[in-house]
BAZA-968861 format. One record per residue (C-alpha): x, y, z; residue number from 1. Coordinates in steps of 0.25 Angstrom, whole numbers. Example, Ala and Ser with C-alpha at 12.3 -4.5 7.8 and 13.67 -1.06 7.14 Angstrom:
BAZA-968861
TORDREN, u, v, w, i
TORDREN, 49, -18, 31, 1
TORDREN, 55, -4, 29, 2
end
This chain:
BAZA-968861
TORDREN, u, v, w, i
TORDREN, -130, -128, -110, 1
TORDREN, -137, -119, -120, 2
TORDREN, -126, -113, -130, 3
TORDREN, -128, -101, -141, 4
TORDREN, -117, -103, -151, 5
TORDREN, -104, -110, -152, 6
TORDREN, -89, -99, -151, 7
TORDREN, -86, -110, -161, 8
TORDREN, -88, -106, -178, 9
TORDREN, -83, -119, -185, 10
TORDREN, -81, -118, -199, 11
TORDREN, -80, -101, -196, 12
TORDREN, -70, -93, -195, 13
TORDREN, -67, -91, -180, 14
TORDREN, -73, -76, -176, 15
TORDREN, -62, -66, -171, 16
TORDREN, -65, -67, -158, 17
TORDREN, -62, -83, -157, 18
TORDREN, -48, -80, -165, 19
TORDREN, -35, -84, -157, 20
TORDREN, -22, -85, -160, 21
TORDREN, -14, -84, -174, 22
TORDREN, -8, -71, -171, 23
TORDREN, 4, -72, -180, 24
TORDREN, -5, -74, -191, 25
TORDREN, -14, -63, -186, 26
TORDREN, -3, -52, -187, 27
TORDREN, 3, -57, -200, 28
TORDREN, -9, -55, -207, 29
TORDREN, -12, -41, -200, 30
TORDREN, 4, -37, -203, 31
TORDREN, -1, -40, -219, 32
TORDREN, -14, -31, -216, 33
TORDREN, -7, -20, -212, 34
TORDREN, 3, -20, -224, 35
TORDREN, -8, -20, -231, 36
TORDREN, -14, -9, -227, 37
TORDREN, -1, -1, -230, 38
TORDREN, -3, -6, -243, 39
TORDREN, 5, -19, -243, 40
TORDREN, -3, -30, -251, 41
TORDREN, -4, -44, -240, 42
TORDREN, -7, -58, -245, 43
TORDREN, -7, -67, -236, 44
TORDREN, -10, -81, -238, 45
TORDREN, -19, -88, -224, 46
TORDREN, -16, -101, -225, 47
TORDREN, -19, -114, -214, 48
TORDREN, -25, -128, -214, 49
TORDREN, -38, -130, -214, 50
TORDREN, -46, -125, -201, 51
TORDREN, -34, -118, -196, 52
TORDREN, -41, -104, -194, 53
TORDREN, -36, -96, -208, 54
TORDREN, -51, -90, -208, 55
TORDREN, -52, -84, -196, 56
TORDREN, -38, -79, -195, 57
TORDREN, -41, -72, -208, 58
TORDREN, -54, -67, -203, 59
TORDREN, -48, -63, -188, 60
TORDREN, -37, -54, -194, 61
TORDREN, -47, -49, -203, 62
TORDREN, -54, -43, -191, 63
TORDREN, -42, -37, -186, 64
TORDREN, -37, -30, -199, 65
TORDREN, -51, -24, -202, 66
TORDREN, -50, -19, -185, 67
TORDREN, -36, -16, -184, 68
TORDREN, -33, -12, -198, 69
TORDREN, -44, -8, -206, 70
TORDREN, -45, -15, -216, 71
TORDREN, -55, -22, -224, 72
TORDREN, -56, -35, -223, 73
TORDREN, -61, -47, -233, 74
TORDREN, -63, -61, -231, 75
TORDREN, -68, -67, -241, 76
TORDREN, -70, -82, -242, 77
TORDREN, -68, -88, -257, 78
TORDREN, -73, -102, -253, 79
TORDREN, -79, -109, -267, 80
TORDREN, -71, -97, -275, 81
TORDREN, -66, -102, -286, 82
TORDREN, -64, -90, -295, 83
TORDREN, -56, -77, -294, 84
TORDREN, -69, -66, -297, 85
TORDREN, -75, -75, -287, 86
TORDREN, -67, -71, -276, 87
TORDREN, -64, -57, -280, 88
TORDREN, -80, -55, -279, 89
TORDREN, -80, -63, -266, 90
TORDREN, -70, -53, -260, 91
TORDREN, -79, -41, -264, 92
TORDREN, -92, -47, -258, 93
TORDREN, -84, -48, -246, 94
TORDREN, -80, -35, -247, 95
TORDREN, -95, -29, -248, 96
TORDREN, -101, -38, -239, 97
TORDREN, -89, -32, -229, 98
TORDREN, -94, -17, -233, 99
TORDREN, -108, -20, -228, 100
TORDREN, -104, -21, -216, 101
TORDREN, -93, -13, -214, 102
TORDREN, -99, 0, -217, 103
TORDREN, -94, 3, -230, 104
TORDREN, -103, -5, -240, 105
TORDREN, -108, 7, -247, 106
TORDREN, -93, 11, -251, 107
TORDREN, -93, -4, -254, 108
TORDREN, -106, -5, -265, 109
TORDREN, -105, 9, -271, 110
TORDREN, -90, 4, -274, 111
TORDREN, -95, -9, -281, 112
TORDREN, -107, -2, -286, 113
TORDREN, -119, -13, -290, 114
TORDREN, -111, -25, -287, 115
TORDREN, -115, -29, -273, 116
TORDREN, -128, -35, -271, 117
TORDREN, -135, -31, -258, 118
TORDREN, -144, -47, -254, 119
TORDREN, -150, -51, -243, 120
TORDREN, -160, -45, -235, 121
TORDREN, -160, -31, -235, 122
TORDREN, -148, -32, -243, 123
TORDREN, -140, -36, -231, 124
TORDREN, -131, -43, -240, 125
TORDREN, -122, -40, -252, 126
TORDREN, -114, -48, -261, 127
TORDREN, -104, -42, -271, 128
TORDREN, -108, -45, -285, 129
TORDREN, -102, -41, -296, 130
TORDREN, -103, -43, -312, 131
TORDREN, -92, -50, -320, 132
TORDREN, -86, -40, -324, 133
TORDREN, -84, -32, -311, 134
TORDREN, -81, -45, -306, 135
TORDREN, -67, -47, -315, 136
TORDREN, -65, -32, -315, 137
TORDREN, -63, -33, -298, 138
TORDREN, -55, -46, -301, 139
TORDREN, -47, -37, -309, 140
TORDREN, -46, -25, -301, 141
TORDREN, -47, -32, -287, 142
TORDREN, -36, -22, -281, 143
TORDREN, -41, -12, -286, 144
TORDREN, -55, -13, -281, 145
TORDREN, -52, -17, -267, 146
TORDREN, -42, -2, -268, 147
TORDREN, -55, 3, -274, 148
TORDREN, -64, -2, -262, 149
TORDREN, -52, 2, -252, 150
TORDREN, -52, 15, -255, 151
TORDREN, -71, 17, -257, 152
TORDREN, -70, 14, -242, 153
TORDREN, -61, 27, -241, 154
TORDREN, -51, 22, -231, 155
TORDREN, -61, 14, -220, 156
TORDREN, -53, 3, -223, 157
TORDREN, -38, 1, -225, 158
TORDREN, -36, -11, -235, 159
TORDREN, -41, -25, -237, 160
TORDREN, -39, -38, -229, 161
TORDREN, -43, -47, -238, 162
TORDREN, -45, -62, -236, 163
TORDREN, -48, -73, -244, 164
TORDREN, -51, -84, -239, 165
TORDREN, -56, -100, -243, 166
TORDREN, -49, -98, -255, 167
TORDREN, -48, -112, -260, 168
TORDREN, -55, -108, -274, 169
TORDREN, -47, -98, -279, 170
TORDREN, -34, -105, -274, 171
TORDREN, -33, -113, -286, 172
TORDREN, -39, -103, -296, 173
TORDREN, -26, -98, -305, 174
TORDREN, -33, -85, -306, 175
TORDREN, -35, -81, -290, 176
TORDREN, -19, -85, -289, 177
TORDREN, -16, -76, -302, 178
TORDREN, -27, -65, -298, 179
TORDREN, -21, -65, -282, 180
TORDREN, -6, -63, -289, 181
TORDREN, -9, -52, -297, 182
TORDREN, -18, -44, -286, 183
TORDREN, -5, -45, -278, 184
TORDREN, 3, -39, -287, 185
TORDREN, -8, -29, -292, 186
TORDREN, -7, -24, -276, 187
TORDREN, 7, -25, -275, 188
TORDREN, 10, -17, -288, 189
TORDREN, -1, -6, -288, 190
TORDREN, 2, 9, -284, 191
TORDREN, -11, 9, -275, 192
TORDREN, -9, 0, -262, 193
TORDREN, -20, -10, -258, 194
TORDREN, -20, -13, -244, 195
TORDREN, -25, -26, -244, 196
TORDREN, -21, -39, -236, 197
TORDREN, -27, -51, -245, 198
TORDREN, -28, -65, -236, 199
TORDREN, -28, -79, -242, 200
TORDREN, -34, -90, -233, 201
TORDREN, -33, -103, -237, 202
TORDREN, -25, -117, -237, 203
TORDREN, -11, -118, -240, 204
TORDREN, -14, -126, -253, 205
TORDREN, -23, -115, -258, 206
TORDREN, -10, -106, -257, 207
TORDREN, -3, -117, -265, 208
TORDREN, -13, -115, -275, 209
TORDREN, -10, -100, -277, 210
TORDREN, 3, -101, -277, 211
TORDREN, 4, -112, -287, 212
TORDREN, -6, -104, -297, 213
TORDREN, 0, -93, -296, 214
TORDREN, 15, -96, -290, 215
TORDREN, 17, -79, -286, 216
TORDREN, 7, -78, -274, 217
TORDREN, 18, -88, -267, 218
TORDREN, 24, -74, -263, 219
TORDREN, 11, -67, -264, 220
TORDREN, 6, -73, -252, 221
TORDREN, 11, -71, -236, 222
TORDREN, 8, -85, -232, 223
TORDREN, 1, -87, -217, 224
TORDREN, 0, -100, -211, 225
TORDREN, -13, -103, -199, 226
TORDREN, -7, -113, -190, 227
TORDREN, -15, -121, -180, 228
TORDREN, -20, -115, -167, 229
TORDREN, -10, -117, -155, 230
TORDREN, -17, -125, -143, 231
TORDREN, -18, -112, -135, 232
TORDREN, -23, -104, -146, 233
TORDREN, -34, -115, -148, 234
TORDREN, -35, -116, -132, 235
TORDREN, -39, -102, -132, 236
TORDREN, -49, -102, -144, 237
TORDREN, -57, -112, -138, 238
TORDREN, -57, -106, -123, 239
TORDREN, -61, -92, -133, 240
TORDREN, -71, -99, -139, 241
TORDREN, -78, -106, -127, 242
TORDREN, -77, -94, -118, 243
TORDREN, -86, -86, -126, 244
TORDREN, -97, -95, -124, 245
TORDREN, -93, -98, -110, 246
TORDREN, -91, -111, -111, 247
TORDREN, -77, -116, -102, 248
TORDREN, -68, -128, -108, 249
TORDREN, -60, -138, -100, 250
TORDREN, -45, -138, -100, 251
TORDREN, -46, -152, -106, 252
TORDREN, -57, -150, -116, 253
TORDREN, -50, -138, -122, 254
TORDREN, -37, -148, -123, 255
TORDREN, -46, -155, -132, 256
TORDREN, -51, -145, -140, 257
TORDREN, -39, -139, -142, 258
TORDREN, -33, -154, -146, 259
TORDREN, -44, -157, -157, 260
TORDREN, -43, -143, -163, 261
TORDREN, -28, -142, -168, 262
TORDREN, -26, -130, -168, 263
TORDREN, -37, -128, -179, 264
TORDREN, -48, -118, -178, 265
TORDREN, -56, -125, -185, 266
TORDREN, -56, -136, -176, 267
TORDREN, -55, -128, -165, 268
TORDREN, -68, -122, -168, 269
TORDREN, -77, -134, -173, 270
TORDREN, -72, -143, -159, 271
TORDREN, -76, -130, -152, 272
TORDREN, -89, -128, -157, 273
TORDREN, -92, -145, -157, 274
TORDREN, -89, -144, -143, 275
TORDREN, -97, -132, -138, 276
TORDREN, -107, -138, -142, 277
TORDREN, -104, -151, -135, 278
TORDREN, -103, -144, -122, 279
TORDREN, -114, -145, -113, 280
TORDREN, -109, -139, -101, 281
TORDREN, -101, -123, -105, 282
TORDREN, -90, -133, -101, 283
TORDREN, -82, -140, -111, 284
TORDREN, -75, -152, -103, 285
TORDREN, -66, -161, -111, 286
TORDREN, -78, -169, -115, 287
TORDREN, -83, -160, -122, 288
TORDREN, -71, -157, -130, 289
TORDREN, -69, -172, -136, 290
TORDREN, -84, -172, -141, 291
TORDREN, -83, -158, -146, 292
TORDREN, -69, -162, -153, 293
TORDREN, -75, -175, -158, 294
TORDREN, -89, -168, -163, 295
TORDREN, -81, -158, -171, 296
TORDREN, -73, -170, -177, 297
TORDREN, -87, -172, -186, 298
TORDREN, -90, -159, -189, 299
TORDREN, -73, -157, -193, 300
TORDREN, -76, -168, -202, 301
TORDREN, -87, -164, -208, 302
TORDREN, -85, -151, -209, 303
TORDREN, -71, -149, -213, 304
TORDREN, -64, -163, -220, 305
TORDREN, -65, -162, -236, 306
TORDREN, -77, -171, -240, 307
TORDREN, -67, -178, -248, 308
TORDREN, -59, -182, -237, 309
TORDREN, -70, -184, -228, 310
TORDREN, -76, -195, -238, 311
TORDREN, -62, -200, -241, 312
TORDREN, -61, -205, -225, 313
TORDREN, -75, -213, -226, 314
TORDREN, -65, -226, -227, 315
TORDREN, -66, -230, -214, 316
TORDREN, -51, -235, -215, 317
TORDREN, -46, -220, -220, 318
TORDREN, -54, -214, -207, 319
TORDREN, -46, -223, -198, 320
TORDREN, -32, -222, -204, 321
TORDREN, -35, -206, -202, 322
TORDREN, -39, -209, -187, 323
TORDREN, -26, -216, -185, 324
TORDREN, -18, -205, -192, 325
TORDREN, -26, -191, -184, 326
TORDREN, -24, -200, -170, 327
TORDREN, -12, -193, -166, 328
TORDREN, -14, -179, -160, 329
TORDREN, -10, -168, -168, 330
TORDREN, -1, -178, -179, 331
TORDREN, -6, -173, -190, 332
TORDREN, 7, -181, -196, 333
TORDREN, 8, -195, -199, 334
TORDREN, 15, -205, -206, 335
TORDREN, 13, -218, -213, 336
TORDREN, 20, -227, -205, 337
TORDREN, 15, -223, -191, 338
TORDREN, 2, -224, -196, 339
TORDREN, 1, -238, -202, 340
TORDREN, 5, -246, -188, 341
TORDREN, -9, -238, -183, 342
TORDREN, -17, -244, -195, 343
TORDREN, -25, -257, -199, 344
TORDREN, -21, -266, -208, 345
TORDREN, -32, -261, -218, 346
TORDREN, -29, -247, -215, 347
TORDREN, -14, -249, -219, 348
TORDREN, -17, -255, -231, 349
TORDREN, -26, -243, -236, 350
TORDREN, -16, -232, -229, 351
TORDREN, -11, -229, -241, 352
TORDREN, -22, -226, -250, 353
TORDREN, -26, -218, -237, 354
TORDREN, -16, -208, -237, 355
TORDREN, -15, -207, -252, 356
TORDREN, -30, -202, -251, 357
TORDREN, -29, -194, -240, 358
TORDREN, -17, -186, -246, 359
TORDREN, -26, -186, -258, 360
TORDREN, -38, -178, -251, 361
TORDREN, -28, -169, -244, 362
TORDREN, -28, -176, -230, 363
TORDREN, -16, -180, -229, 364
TORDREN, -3, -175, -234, 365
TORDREN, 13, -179, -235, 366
TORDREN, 19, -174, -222, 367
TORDREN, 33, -170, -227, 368
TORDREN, 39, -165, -216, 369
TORDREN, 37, -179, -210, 370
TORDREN, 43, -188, -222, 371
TORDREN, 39, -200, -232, 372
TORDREN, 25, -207, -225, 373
TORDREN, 22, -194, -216, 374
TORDREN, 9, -187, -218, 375
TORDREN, 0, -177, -211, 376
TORDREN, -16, -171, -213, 377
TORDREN, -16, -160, -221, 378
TORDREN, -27, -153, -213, 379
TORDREN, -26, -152, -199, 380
TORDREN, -41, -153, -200, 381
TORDREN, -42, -166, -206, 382
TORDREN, -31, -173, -194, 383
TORDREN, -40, -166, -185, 384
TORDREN, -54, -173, -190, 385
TORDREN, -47, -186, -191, 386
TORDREN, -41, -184, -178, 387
TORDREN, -55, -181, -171, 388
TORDREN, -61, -194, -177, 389
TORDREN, -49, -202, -172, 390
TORDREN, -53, -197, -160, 391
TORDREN, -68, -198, -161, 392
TORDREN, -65, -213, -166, 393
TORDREN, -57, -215, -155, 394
TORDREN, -67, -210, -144, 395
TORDREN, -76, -219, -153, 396
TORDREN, -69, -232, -150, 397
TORDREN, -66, -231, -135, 398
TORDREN, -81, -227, -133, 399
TORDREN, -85, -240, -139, 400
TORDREN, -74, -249, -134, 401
TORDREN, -78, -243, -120, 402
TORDREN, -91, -248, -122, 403
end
């Protein structure tokens, strides 16, 4: 059968059209978007595990507040950011790489005057560049330029949705915490209104990090919290997915999918795209869903466990404890004493040392809710890999014993 492209983009923010469910969070957000635009200052705070989705939600509601609202909207990705000036210019650039192709660059370079590049073939492509000087002087002024910019695009736009986003580097910088506090209070204070929504996406611990740096933004921030998919919600995104490339899926074999997933996007998408490309048929039968699952239990792997982690479970002992652990469906809880009936000898004696490193590389952590001796996997992604190989080892073993 003879396929052009995969409905599936691992590692990709999920295009609009592939969006479901999360509606609660969908309004909340567009609530702050529209006291924004009356001149309220938003900062909301998009937090969830890892793969959970905080990306594409981001970038779905951005497309509904620049249609519905009309406002301008800026996702910028901080990734490898480590200093403040760095992530002021980065939200710039964003900013003039939007005017190219929303009509109004022109406004956008004569504002800037000289400090936008034009590269690339036929000058196709720009980059914000600014000297040092300009540089602090927008740090400085930031509010005051984006009212400065607001008001060159003489009313085609109604305020800014601002998002930053993969903001693991300037989490731990004293100054981002200290500059995010006092831009708050500069809005908050200032006689001239800024409609702007600002949006945070990261992990929790990365607001921890604010808050511990700079203790005010605990009340600064409107927290939001991505939950995992419900099993309708990842029911319909893979029937969504499939049906635009006319491919049908079996009642069984979207159980499956639906199972190995957990509600995760991320997962949801790389057993998705694994298994599109297994099919042979334009029918995916429950067959077809297992090798799918386990193909993407390799690329999950590879793709999306720490290195650190990765190499720490080389021991072939550590990788068996872990199968033992992820073999109950969906327990992403457990304690040590149910556990050591299940192990070795040898496996008990280093069990231990085991969960002491694991805790150390973040794996693990202390399930409080469930008392002394009870812990859980930090990151649903991590029960889900080990959970996949326990299963792909499992496959493994019957296959031969049958032979």
């Amino acid at each position: 059968m003879l396929k052009d492209y995969s409905p599936f983009t691992p590692g990709q923010p999920v295009s609009p059209e592939f969006f479901v469910g999360r509606s609660q969070e969908i309004e909340h957000i567009l609530r702050a978007v529209r006291a924004a635009i009356d001149g309220r200052l938003r900062t909301l705070f998009l937090t969830g595990e890892r793969g959970i989705g905080k990306s594409s939600l981001a970038a779905f509601v951005r497309t509904l507040a620049e249609r519905d609202y009309g406002v301008l909207g800026l996702h910028t990705f901080l990734g490898g950011v480590t200093s403040l000036p760095e992530a002021v210019r980065r939200v710039f650039d964003r900013l003039v790489k939007e005017g190219v192709g929303g009509g109004w660059f022109q406004k956008i370079k004569d504002y800037f005057r000289g400090r936008i590049s034009e590269v690339g073939l036929f000058g196709v492509s720009v980059e914000f560049q600014p000297s040092e000087a300009d540089l602090s002087k927008l740090v400085d002024d930031f509010a005051s330029s984006l009212r400065n910019v607001l008001k060159g695009l003489e009313g085609a736009k109604r305020g800014f949705f601002l998002i930053l986003d993969d903001i693991n580097g300037v989490a731990t910088s004293l100054e981002f915490a200290n500059w995010l506090k006092s831009l708050v209070d500069e809005i908050a204070t200032s006689s001239g209104p800024l409609p702007l929504c600002l949006v945070l996406v990261g992990l929790e611990d990365r607001r921890q990090s604010l808050v511990s740096l700079q203790p005010s933004l605990a009340r600064v921030f409107d927290l939001i919290e991505v939950k995992t998919w419900s099993d309708e919600e990842t029911r319909q995104f893979f029937l969504n997915a499939f049906s635009r490339v006319n491919i049908k899926v079996e009642d069984r074999a979207l159980n499956v999918l639906c199972r190995f997933t957990g509600g995760l996007p991320m997962m949801a998408h790389e057993i998705g795209d694994a298994t599109f490309h297994i099919d042979s048929d334009g029918c995916i039968d429950e067959k077809d869903a297992f090798q799918g699952v386990l193909a993407a239990a390799d690329i999950v792997g590879r793709k999306h466990l720490e290195p650190q982690v990765f190499q720490a479970i080389r021991s072939e002992r550590y990788r068996n404890i872990l199968r033992k652990i992820a073999q109950k469906p969906f327990e992403i809880s457990f304690t040590s004493r149910e556990m050591r009936p299940l192990l070795t000898t040898e496996e008990q004696r280093v069990f231990h040392n085991f969960l002491t490193r694991m805790k150390e590389l973040g794996v693990v952590v202390p399930d409080a809710e469930k008392g002394r001796g009870a812990y859980r996997f930090a990151n649903r992604l991590h029960y889900l890999y080990f959970w996949l190989e326990a299963e792909r080892a499992k496959k493994y073993r019957d296959g031969r014993h049958s032979d």
